[in-house]
MDTraj code that builds the backbone (N, CA, C; nanometers):
import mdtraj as md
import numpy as np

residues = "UNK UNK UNK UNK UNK UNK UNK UNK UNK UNK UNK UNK UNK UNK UNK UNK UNK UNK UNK UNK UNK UNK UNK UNK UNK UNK UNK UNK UNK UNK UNK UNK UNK UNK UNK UNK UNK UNK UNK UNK UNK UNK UNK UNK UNK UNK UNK UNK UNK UNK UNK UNK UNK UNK UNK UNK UNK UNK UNK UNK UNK UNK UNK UNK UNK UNK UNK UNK UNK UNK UNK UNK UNK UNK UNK UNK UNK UNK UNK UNK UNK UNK UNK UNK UNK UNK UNK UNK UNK UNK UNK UNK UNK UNK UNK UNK UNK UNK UNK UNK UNK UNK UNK UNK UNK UNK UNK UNK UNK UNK UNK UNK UNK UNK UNK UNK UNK UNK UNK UNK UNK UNK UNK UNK UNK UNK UNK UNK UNK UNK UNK UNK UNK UNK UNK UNK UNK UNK UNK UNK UNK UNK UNK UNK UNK UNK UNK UNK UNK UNK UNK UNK UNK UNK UNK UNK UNK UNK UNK UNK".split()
xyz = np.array([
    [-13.2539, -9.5334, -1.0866],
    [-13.1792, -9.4208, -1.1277],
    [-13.0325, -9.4537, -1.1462],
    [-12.9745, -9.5406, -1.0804],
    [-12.8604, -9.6080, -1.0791],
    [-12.8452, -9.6512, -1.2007],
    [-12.7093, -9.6362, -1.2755],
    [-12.7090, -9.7005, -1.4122],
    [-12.5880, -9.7600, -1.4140],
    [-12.5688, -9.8957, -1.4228],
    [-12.4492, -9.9486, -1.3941],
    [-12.3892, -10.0031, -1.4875],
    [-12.2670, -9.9698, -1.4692],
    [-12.1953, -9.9843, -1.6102],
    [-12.1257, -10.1354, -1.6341],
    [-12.0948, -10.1574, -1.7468],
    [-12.0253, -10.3022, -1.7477],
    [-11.8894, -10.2973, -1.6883],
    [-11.8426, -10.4251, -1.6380],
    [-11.6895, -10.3966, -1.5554],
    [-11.6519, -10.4317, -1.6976],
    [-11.5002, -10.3659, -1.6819],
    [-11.4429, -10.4073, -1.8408],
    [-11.3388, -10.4664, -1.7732],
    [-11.3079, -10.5677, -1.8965],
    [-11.2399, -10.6570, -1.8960],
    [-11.0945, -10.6549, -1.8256],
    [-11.0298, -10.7266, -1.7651],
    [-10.8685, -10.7086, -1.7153],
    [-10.7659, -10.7020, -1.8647],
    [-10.6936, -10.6290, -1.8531],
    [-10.6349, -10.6268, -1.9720],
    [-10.5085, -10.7116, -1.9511],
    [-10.4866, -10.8154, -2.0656],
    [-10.3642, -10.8558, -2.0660],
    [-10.2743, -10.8312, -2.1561],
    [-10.1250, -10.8659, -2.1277],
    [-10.0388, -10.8118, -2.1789],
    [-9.9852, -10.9126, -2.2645],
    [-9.9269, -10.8982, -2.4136],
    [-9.8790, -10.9995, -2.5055],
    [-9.7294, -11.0661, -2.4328],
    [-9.6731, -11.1654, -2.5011],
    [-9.5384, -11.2089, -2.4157],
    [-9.4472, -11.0945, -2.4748],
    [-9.4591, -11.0047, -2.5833],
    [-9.3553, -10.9379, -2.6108],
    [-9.3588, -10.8252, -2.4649],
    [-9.4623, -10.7405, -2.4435],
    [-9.4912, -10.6699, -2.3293],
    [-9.4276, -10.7006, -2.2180],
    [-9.4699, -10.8784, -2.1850],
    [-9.4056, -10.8910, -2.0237],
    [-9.2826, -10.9238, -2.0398],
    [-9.2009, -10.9308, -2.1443],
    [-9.0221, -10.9209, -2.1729],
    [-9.0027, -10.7579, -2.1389],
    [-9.0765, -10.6982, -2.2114],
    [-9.0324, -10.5372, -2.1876],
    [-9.0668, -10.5203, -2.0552],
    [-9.1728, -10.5662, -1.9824],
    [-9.1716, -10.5071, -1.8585],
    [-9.0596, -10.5395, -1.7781],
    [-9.0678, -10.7188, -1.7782],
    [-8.9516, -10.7527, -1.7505],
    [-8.8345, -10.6768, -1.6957],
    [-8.7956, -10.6302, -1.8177],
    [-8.6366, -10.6170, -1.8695],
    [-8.6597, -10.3960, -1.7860],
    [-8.7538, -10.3682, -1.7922],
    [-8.7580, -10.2360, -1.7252],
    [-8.7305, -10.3039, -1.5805],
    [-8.7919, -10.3452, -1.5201],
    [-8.8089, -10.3797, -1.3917],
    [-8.6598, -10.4245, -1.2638],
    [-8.5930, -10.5061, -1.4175],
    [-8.4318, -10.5415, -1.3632],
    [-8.3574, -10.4345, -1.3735],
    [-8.3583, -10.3079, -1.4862],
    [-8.2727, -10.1852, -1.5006],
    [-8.3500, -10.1142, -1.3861],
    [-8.4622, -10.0836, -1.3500],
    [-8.4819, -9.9678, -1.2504],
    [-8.4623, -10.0435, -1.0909],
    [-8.4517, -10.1819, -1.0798],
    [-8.3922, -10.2497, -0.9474],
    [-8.2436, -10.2397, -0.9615],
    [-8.2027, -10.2378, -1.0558],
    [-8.0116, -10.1579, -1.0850],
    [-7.9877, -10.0396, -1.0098],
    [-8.0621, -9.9501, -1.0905],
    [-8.0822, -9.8302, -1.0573],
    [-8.0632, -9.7777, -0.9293],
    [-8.2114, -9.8482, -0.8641],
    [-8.2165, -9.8255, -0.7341],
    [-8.1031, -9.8428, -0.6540],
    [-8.0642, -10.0160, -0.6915],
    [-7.9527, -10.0411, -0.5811],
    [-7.8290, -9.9928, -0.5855],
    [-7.7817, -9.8897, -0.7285],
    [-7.7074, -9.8114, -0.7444],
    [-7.7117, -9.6654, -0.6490],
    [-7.8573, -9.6360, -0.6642],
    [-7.8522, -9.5572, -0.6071],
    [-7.8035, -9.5537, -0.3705],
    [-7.8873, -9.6862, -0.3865],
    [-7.8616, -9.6717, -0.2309],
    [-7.7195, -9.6504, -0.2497],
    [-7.6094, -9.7650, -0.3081],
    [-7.4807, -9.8075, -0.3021],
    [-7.3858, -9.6267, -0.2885],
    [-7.4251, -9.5219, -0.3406],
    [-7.4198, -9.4074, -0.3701],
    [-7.4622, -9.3551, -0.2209],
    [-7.5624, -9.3572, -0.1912],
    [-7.6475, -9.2765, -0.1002],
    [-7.5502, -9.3402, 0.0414],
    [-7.4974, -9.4493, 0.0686],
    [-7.4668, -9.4933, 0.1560],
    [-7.2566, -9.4664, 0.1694],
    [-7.2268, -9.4495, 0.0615],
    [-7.0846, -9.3892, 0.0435],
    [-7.0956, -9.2816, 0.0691],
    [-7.1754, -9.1688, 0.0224],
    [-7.2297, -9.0127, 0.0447],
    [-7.2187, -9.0302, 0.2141],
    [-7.3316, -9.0906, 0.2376],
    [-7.3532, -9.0970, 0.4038],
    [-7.2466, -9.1034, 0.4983],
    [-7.1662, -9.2292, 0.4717],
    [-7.0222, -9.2614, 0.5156],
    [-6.9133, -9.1632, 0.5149],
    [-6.9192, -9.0566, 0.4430],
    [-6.8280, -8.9832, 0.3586],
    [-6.8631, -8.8351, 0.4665],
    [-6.9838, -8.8098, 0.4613],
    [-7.0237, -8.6941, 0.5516],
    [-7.0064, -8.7265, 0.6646],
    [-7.0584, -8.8119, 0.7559],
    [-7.0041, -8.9188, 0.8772],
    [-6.8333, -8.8639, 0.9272],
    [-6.7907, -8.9229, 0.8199],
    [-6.6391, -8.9343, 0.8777],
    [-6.6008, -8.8039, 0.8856],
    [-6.6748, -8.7103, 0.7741],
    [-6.6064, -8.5353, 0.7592],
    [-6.6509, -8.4646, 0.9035],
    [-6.7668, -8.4949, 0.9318],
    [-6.8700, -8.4248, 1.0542],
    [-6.7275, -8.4405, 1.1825],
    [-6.7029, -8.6410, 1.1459],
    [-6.5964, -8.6564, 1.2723],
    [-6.4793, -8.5688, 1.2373],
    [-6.4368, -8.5483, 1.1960],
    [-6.2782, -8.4672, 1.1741],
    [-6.3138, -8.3483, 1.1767],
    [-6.4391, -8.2636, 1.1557],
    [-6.4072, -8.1510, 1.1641],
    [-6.4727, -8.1234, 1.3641],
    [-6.5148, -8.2221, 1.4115],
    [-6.5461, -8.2475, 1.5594],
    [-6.3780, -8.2705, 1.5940],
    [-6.3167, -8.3357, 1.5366],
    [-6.1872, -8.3466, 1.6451],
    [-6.0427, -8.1758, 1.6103],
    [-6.0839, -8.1603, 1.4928],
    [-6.0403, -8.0334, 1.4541],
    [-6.0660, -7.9008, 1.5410],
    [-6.1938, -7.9129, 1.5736],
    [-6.2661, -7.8168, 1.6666],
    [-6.2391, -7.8589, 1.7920],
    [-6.1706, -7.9589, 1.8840],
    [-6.1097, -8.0161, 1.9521],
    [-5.9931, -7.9990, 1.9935],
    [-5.9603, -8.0054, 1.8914],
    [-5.8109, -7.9965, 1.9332],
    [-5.7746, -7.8562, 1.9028],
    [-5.8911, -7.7639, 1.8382],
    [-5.8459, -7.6356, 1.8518],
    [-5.8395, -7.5740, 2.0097],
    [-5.9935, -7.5997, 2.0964],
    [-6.0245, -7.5760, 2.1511],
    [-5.9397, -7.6304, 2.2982],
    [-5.8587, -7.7451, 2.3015],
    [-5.7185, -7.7934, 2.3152],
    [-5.6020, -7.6632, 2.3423],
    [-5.5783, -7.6444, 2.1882],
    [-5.4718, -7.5514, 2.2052],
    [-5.4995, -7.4337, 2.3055],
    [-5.6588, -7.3543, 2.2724],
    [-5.6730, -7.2371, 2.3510],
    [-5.6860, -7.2384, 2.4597],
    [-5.6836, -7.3294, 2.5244],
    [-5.7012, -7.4022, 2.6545],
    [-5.5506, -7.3937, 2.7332],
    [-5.4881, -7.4466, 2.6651],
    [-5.3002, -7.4555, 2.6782],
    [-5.2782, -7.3379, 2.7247],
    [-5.2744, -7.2281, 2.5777],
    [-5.2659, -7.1121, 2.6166],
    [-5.2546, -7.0736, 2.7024],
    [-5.4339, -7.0680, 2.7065],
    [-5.4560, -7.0317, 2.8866],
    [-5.4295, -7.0486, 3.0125],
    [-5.3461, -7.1693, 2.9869],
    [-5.3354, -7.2355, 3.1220],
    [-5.1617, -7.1973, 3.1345],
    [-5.0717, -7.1758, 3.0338],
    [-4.9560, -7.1337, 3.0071],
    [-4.9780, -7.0001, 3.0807],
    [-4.8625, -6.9561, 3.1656],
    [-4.8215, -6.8212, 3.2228],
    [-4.8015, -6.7249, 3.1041],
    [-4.8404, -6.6045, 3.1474],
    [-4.8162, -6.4925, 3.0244],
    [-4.6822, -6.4865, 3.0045],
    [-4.6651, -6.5025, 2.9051],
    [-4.5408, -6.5056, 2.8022],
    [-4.5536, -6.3313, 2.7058],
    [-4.3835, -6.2823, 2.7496],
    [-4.3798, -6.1500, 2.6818],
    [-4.4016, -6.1869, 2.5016],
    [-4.4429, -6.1251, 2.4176],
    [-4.5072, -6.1424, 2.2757],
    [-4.4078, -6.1906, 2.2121],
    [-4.2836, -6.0742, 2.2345],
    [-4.0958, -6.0827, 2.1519],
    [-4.0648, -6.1760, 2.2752],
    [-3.9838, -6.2492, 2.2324],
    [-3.8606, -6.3007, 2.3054],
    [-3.7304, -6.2020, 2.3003],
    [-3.7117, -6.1866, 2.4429],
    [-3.6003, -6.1099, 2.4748],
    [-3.4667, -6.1192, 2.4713],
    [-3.3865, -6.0165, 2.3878],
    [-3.2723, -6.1189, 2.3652],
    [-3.2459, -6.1487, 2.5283],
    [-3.0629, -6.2750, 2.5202],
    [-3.0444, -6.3233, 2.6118],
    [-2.9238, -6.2079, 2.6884],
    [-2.9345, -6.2003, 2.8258],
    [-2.8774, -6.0501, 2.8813],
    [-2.7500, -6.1121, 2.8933],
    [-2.6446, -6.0023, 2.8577],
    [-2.4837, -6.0643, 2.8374],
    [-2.4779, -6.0929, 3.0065],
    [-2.3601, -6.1605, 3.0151],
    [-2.3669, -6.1813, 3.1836],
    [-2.2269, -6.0727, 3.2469],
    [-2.2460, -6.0380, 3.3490],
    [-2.1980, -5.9205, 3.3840],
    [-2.0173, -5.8979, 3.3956],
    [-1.9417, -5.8703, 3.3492],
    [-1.8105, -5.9176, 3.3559],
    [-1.7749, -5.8663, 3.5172],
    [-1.7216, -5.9776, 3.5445],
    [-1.6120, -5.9551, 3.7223],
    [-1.5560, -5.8346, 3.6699],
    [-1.5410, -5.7325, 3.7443],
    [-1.4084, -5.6611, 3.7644],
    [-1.3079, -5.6941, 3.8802],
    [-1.1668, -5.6661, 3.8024],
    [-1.1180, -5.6878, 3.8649],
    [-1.0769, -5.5377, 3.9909],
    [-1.0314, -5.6288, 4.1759],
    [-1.0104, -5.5633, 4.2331],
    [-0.8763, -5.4586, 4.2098],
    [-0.8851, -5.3214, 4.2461],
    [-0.7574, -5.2521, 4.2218],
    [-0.6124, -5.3292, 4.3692],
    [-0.5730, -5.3059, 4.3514],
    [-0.4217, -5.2897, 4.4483],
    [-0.3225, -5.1965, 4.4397],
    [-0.3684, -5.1500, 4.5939],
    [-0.2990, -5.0276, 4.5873],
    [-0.1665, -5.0713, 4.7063],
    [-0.0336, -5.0333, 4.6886],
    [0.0346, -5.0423, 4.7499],
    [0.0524, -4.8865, 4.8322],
    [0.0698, -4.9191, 4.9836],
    [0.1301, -4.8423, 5.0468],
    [0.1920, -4.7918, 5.0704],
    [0.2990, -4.6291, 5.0394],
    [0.4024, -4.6840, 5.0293],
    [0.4694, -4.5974, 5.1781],
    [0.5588, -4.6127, 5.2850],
    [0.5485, -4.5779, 5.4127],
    [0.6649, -4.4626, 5.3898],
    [0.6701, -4.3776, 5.5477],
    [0.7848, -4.2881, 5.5087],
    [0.9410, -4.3120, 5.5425],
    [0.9495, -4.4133, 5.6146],
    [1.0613, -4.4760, 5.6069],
    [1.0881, -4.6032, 5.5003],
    [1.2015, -4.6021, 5.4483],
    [1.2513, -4.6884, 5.3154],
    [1.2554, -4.8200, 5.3862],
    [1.3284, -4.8340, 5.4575],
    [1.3768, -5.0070, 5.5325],
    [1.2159, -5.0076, 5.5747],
    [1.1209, -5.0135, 5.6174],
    [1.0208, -5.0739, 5.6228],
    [0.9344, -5.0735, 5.4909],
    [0.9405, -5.0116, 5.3899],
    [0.9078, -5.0504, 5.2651],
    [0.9593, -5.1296, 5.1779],
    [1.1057, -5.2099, 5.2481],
    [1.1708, -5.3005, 5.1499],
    [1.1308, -5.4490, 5.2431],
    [1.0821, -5.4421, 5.3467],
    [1.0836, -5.5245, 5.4182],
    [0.9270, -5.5724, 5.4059],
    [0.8185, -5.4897, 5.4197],
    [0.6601, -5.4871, 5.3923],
    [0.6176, -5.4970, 5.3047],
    [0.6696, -5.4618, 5.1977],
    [0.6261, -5.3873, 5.0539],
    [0.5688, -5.5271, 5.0122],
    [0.6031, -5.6330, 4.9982],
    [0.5838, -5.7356, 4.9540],
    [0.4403, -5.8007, 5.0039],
    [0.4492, -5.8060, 5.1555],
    [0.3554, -5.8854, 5.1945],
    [0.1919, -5.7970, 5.1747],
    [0.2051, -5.6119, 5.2037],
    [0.1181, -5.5351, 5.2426],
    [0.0366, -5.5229, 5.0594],
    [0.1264, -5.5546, 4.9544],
    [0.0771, -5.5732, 4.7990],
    [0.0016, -5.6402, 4.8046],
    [-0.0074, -5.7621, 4.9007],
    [-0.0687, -5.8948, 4.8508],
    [-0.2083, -5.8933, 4.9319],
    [-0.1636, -5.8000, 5.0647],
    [-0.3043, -5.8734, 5.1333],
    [-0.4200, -5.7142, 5.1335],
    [-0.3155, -5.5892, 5.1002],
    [-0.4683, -5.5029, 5.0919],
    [-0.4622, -5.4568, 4.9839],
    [-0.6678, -5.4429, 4.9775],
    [-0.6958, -5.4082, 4.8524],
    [-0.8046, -5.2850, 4.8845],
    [-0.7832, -5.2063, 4.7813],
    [-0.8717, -5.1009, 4.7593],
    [-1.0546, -5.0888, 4.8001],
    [-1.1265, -5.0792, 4.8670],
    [-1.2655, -5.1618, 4.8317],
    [-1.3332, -5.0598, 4.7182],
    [-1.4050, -5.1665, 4.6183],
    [-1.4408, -5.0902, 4.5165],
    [-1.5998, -5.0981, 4.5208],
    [-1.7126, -5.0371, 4.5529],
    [-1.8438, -4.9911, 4.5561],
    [-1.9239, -5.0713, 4.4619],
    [-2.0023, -5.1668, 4.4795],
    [-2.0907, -5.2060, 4.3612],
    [-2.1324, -5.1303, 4.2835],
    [-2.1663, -5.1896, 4.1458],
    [-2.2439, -5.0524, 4.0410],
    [-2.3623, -5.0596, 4.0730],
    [-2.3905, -4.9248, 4.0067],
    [-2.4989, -4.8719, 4.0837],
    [-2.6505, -4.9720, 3.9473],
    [-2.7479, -5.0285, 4.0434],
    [-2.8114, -5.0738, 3.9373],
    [-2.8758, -4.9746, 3.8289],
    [-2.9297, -4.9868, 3.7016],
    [-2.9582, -4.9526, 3.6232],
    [-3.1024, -4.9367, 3.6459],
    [-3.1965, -4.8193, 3.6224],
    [-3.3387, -4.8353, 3.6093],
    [-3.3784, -4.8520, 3.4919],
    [-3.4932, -4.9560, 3.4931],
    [-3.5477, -4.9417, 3.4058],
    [-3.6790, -4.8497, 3.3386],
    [-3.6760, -4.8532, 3.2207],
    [-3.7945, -4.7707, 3.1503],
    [-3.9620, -4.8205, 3.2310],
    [-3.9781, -4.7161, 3.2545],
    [-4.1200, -4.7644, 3.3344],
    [-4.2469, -4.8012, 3.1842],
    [-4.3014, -4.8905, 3.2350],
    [-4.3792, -4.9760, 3.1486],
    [-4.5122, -4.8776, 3.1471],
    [-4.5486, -4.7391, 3.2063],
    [-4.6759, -4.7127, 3.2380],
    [-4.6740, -4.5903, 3.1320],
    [-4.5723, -4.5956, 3.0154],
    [-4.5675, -4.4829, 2.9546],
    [-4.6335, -4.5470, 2.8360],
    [-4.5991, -4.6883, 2.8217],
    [-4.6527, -4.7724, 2.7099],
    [-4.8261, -4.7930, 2.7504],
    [-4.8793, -4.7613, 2.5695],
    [-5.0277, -4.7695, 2.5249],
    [-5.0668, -4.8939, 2.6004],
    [-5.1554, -4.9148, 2.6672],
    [-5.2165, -5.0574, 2.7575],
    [-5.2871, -5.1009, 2.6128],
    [-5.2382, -5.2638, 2.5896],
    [-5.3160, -5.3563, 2.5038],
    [-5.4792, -5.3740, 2.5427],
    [-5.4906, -5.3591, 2.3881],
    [-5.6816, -5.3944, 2.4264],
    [-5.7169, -5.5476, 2.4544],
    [-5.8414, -5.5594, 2.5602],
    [-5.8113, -5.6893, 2.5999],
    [-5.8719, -5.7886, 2.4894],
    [-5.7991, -5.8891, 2.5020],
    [-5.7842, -6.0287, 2.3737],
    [-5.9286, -6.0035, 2.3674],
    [-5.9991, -6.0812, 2.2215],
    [-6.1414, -6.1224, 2.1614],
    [-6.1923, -6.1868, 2.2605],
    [-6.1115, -6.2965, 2.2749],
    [-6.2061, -6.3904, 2.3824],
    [-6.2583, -6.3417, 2.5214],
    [-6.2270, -6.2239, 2.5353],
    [-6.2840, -6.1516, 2.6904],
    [-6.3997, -6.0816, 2.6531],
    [-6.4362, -6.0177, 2.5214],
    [-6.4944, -5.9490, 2.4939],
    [-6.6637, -5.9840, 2.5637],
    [-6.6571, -6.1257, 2.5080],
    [-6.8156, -6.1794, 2.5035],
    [-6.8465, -6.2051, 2.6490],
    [-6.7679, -6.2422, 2.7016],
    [-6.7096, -6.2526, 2.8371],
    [-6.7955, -6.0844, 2.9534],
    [-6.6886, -5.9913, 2.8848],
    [-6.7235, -5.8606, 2.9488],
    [-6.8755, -5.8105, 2.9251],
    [-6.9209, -5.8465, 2.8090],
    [-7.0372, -5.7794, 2.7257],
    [-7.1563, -5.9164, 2.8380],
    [-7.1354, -5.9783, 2.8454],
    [-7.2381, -6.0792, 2.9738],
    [-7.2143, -5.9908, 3.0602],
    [-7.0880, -5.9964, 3.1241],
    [-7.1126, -5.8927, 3.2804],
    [-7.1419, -5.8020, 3.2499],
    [-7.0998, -5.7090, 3.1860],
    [-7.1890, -5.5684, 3.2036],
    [-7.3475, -5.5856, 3.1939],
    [-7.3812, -5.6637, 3.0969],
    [-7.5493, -5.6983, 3.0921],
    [-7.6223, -5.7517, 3.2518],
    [-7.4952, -5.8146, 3.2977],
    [-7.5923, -5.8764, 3.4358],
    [-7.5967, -5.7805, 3.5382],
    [-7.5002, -5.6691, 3.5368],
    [-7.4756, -5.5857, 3.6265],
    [-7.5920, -5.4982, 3.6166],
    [-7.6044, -5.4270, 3.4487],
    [-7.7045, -5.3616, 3.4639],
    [-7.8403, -5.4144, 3.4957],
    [-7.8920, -5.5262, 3.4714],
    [-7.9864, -5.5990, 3.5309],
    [-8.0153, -5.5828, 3.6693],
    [-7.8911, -5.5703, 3.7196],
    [-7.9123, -5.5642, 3.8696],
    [-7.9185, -5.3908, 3.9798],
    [-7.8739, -5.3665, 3.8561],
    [-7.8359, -5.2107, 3.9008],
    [-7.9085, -5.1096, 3.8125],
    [-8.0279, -5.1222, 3.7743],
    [-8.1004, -5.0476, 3.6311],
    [-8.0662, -4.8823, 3.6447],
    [-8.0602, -4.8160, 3.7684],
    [-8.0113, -4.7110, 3.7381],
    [-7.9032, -4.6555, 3.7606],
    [-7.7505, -4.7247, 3.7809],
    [-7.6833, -4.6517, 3.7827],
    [-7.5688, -4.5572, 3.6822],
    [-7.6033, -4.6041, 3.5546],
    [-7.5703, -4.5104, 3.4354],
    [-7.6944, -4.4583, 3.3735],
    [-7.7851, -4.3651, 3.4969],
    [-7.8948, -4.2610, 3.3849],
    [-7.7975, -4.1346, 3.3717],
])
top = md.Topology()
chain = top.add_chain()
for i, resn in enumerate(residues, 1):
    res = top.add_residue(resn, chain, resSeq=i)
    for name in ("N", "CA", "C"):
        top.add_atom(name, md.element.get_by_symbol(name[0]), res)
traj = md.Trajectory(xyz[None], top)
């Protein structure tokens, strides 16, 4: 029942053929090694970008760090406060009810008493509790939104 067929022949190729194959064979090994030469600059190229935008994200994460670690700093810089001028003390002369002891005193009692004059009275300042309270920075947010989640976890009913 088997009907077996003849093997056919290997086909060969004329010399013009194996020039053309040839000559394909050296352009698509071009090709190729063009292509790696490409594929491997590409590679190199993403490589180095991946690194810089890793040290970018670094050194951002750097700065916010600083920040943080920096004491709160008022937003404005304040101007600088004038510095307080001395006053000067008054001198008051005495003057007595006899004359010959005012020509005789007058001199020395000028020099050594003085009036005492009361410090000023300090200044109050504007109370800070009249001012709108800042909403707290982004970065607390994600922060707060965890704790409240763990709290209620732990506490399921105390906001029914």
């Amino acid at each position: 029942m088997e009907e077996e067929q003849p093997v056919k022949a290997k086909r060969k190729l004329t010399p013009a053929q194996l020039e053309q194959l040839a000559k394909a064979r050296e352009k698509a090994n071009a090709v190729r090694k063009q292509n790696a030469e490409a594929k491997k600059t590409k590679q190199s190229k993403e490589r180095k970008l991946k690194e810089l935008q890793k040290q970018k994200e670094d050194a951002e994460l750097e700065r916010q760090l600083s920040e943080l670690e920096q004491p709160e700093q008022p937003e404005q810089p304040e101007p600088p406060k004038p510095q307080a001028k001395s006053k000067k003390k008054r001198v008051v002369i005495q003057e007595s009810s006899s004359e010959s002891e005012e020509s005789s005193t007058s001199e020395s009692e000028s020099s050594s008493e003085e009036e005492y004059v009361p410090p000023p009275k300090p200044r109050r300042r504007k109370s800070r509790a009249k001012q709108q309270p800042e909403a707290p920075p982004a970065q607390y947010a994600q922060y707060d939104q965890h704790m409240n989640r763990a709290f209620a976890s732990l506490f399921p009913n105390f906001n029914v």
